[in-house]
C-alpha positions as CSV (number, residue, x, y, z in Angstrom):
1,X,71.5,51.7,182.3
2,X,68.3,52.9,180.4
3,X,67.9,53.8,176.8
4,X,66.7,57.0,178.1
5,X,69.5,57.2,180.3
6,X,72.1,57.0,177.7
7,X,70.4,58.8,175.5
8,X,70.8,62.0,178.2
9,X,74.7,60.6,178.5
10,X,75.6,61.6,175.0
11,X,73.6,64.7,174.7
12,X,76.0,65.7,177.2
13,X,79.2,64.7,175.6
14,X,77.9,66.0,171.7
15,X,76.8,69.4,173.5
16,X,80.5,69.8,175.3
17,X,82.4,68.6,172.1
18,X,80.5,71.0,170.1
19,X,81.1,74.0,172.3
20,X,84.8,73.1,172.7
21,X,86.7,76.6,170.7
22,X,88.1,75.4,167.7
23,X,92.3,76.2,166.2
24,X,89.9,77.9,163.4
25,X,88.2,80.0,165.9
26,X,91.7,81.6,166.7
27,X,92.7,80.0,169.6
28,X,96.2,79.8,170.3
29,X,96.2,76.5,172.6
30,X,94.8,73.2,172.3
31,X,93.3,71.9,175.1
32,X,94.4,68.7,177.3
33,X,92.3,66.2,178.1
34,X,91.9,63.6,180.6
35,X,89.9,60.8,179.1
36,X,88.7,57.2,179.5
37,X,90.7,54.7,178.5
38,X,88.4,51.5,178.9
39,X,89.9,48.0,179.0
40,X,90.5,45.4,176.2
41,X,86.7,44.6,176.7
42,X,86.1,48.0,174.7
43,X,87.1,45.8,171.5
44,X,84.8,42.4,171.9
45,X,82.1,40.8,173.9
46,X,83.6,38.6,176.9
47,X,81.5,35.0,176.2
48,X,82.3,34.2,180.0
49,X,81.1,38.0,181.4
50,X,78.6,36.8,183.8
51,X,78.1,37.5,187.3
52,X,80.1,41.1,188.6
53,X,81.9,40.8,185.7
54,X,78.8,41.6,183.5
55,X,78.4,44.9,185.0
56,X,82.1,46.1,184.1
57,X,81.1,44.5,179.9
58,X,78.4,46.8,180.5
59,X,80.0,49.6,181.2
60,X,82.8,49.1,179.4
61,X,82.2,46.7,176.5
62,X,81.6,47.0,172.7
63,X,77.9,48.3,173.4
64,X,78.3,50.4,176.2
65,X,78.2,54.1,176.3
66,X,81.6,54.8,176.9
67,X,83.0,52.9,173.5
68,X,80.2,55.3,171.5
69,X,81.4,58.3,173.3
70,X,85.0,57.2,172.3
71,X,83.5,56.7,168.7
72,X,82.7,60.4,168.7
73,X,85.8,61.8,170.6
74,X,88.3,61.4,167.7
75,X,87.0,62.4,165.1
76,X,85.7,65.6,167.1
77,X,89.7,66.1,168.1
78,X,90.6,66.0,164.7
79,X,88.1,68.0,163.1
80,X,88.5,70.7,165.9
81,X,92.3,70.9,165.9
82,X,93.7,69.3,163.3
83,X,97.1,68.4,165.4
84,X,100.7,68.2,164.7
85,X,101.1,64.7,166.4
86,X,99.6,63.4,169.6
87,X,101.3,63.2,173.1
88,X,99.9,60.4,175.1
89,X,100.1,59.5,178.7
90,X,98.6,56.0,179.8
91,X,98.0,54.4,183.3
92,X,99.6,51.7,182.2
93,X,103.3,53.0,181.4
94,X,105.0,54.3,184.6
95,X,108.3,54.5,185.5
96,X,110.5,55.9,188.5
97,X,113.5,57.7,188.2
98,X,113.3,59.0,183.8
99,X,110.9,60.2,182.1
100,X,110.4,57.5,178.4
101,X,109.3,59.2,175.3
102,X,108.4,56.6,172.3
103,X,110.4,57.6,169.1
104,X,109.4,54.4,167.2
105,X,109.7,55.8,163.8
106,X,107.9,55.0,161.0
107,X,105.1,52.7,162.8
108,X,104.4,52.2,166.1
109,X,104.4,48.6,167.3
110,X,101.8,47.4,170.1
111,X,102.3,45.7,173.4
112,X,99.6,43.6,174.5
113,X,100.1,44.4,178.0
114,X,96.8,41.9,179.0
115,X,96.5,38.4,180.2
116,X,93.8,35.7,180.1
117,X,92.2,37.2,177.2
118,X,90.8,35.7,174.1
119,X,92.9,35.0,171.2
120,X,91.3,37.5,169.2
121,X,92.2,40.5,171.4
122,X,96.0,39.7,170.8
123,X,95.2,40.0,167.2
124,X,93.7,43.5,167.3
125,X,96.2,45.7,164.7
126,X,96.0,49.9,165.1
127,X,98.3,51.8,162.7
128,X,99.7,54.9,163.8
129,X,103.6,56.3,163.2
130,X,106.3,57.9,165.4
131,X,108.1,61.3,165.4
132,X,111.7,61.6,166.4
133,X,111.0,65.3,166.1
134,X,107.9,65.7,168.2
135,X,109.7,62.7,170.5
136,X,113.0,65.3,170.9
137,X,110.4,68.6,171.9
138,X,109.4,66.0,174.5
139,X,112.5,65.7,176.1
140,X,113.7,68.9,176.0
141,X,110.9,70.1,177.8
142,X,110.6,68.1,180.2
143,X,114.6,68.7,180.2
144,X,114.5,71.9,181.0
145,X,112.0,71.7,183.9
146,X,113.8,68.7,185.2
147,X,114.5,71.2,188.4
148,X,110.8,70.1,189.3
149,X,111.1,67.1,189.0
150,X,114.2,66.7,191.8
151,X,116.7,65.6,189.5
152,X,114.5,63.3,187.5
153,X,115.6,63.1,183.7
154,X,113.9,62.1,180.3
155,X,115.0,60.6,177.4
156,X,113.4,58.6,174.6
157,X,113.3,54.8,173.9
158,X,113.1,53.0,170.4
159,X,112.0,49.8,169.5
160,X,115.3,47.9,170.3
161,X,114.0,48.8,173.8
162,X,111.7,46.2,175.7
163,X,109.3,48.2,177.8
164,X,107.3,45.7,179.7
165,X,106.0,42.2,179.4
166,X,103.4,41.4,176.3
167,X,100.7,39.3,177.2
168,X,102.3,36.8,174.3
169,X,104.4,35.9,176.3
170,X,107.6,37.7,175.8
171,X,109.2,41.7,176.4
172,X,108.8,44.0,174.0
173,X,108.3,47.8,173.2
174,X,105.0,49.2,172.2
175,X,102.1,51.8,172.7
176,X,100.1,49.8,175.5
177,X,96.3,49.0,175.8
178,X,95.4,52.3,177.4
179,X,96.6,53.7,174.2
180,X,95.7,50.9,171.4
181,X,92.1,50.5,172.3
182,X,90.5,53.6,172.7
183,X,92.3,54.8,169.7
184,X,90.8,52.1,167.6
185,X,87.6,53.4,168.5
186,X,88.3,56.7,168.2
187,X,90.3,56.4,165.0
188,X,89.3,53.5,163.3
189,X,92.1,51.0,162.5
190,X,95.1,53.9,161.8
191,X,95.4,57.4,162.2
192,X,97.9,59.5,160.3
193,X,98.9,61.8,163.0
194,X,102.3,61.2,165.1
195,X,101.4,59.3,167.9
196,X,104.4,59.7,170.8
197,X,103.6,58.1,174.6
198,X,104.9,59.3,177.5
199,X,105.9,57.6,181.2
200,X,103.6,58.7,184.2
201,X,105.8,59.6,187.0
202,X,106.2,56.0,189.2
203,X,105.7,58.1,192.5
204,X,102.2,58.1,191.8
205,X,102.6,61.9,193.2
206,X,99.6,64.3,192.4
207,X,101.9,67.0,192.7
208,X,105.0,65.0,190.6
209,X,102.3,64.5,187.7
210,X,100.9,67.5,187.6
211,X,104.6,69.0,187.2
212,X,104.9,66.6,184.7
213,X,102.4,67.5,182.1
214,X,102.5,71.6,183.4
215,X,106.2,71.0,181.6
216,X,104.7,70.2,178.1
217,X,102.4,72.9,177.8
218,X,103.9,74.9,175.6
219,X,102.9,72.1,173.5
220,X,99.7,73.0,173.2
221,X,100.6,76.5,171.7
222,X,102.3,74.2,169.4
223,X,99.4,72.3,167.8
224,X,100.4,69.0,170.0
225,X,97.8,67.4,171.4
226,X,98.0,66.5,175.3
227,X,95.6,63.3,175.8
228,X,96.0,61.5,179.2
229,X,94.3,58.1,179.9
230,X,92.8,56.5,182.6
231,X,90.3,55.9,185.0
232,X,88.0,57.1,188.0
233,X,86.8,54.0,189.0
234,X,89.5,51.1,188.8
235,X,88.9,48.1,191.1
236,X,88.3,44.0,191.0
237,X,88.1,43.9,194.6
238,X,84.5,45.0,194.2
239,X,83.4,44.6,190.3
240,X,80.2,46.5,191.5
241,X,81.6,49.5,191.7
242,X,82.2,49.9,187.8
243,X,78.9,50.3,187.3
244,X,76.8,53.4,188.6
245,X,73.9,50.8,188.5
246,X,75.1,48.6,191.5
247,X,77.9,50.8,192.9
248,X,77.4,51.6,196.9
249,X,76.7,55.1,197.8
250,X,80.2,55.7,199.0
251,X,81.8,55.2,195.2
252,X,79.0,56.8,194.0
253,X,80.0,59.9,196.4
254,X,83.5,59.7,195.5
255,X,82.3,60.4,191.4
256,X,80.3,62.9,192.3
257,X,83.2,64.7,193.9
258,X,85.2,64.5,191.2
259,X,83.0,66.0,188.5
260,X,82.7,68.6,191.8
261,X,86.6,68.9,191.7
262,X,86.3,69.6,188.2
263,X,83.8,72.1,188.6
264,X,85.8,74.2,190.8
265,X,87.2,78.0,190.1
266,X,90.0,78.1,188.2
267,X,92.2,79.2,190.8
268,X,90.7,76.8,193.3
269,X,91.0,73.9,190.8
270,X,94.1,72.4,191.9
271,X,93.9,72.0,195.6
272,X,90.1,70.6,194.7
273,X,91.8,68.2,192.7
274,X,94.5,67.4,195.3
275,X,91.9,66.8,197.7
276,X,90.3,64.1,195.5
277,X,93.1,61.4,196.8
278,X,91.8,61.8,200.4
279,X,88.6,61.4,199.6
280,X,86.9,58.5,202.0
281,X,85.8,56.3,199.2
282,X,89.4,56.6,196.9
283,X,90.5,53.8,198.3
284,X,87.6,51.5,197.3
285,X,87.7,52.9,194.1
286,X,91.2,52.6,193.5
287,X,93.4,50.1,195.8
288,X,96.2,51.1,193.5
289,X,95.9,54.5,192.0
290,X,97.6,54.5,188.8
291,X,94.6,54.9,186.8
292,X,93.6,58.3,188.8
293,X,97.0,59.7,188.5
294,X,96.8,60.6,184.8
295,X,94.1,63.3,185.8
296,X,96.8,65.4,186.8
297,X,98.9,65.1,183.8
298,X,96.0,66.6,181.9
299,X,95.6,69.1,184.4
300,X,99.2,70.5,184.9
301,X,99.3,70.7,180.8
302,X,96.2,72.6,181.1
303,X,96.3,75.0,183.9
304,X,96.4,78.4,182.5
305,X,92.9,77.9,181.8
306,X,89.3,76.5,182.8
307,X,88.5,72.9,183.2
308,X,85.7,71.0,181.8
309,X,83.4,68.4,181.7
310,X,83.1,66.7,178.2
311,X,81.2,63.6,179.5
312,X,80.1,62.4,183.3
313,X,80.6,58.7,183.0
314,X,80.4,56.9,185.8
315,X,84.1,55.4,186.3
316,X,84.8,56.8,182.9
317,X,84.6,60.6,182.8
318,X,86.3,62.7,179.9
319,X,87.7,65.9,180.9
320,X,89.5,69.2,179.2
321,X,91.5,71.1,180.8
322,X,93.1,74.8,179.5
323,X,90.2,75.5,178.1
């Protein structure tokens, strides 16, 4: 990717954080976002990247444009709303059946959920604290719309709970990668601002999703902030596609029809969106789709208002929806 080109990429983003409505300019709801996640790769150059695999440190790696657009994304969410705690949503927590809320208390561990990497990126630390209250107000929203979810209930988990396998080599609780890594480049190494995660719906539904985060917006009139992680462009069946550089014209299509998507009338936002997962190239772009289906988190808990686009990525897009 050019200098030049870059260069345009974050005039985008600074120009769409900066015109994001403040909590001081007397709005009554924060927004929720979609946002890019990145990998581990976001934290330290790969010394074996070469080949495909170059492209994604590229586009995802310590230098690339998405870990300086993450660098200015936190601190523009605090400064502009100054939140209560943070809900998160991650690709890489689902689950089938209940709905888990963290309630880890005092400090948050991490779960390494990566393998193969190098010792150094299971020594990353990110300090950030629970909070049982803000962990309850999950729950009992998502309680009392359990009707739309067929019978699907919530509940939270502590730490005496093992929520997946760490790539240590044992089970254990934790706020996972998608969480972890962007947040140390968005917040440095801590943040003191509750930090509670929230299960994806296992279905992998659009429409289960977007019921999911459409529950917690009263959140939002709550000064909670709704983040949801993922990505547009997950694959390693073709590394090329990562990179708008060497992507094929069909995954380059299927980006453009998101931002399209997202550009769509409010009232015609949904079904736009809905329409995403048929798309010709979604497939290629996403063999499994758990790292689209946080877009509709973001976009249930934002529906009463506008969508939009806070950076274009390729593969990486950051989104805002009630705005």
């Amino acid at each position: 990717m050019s200098v030049n080109n870059n260069e345009s990429i974050k005039r985008e983003w600074t120009t769409a954080l900066d015109s994001l409505p403040s909590v001081s300019d007397g709005r009554s709801k924060i927004p929720a976002f979609y946002f890019a996640h990145g990998s581990p790769m976001l934290l330290r150059e790969l010394k074996a990247a070469k080949g495909p695999m170059d492209g994604i440190m590229k586009s995802h790696g310590p230098r690339s444009p998405l870990a300086l657009f993450l660098s200015d994304f936190g601190p523009a969410l605090l400064q502009k709303y100054n939140p209560k705690a943070i809900v998160i949503f991650s690709a890489h927590w689902e689950t089938k059946e209940e709905t888990l809320v963290t309630d880890y208390g005092d400090s948050n561990p991490l779960l390494f959920d990566y393998y193969g990497f190098e010792r150094e990126l299971y020594q990353v630390t990110f300090a950030c604290h629970g909070d049982s209250a803000t962990a309850n107000r999950v729950v009992d929203l998502l309680s009392k719309a359990r009707i739309t979810f067929a019978g699907i209930s919530a509940r939270t988990t502590r730490k005496e709970e093992s929520r997946g396998r760490d790539g240590r080599g044992f089970m254990g609780p934790g706020l996972d990668h998608g969480v972890f890594v962007p947040f140390k480049l968005m917040f440095g190494d801590s943040v003191d601002v509750p930090v509670i995660q929230v299960s994806i719906d296992g279905s992998l539904a659009p429409e289960k999703n977007w019921a999911l985060g459409k529950a917690l917006n009263a959140l939002r009139s709550e000064g909670i902030l709704i983040l949801s992680g993922g990505l547009t462009i997950h694959t390693f069946k073709d590394p090329t596609a990562w990179s708008e550089s060497t992507a094929n014209a069909r995954v380059r299509g299927f980006s453009s029809a998101i931002l399209d998507a997202v550009r769509s009338p409010s009232d015609a936002l949904q079904a736009s969106l809905y329409a995403l997962t048929k798309h010709s190239a979604f497939r290629e772009a996403h063999p499994r789709e758990e790292h689209f289906i946080p877009i509709y988190v973001a976009a249930g808990a934002g529906e009463d208002g506008a969508a939009k686009i806070i950076s274009s990525q390729h593969g990486a897009p950051t989104f805002a929806f009630g705005v």
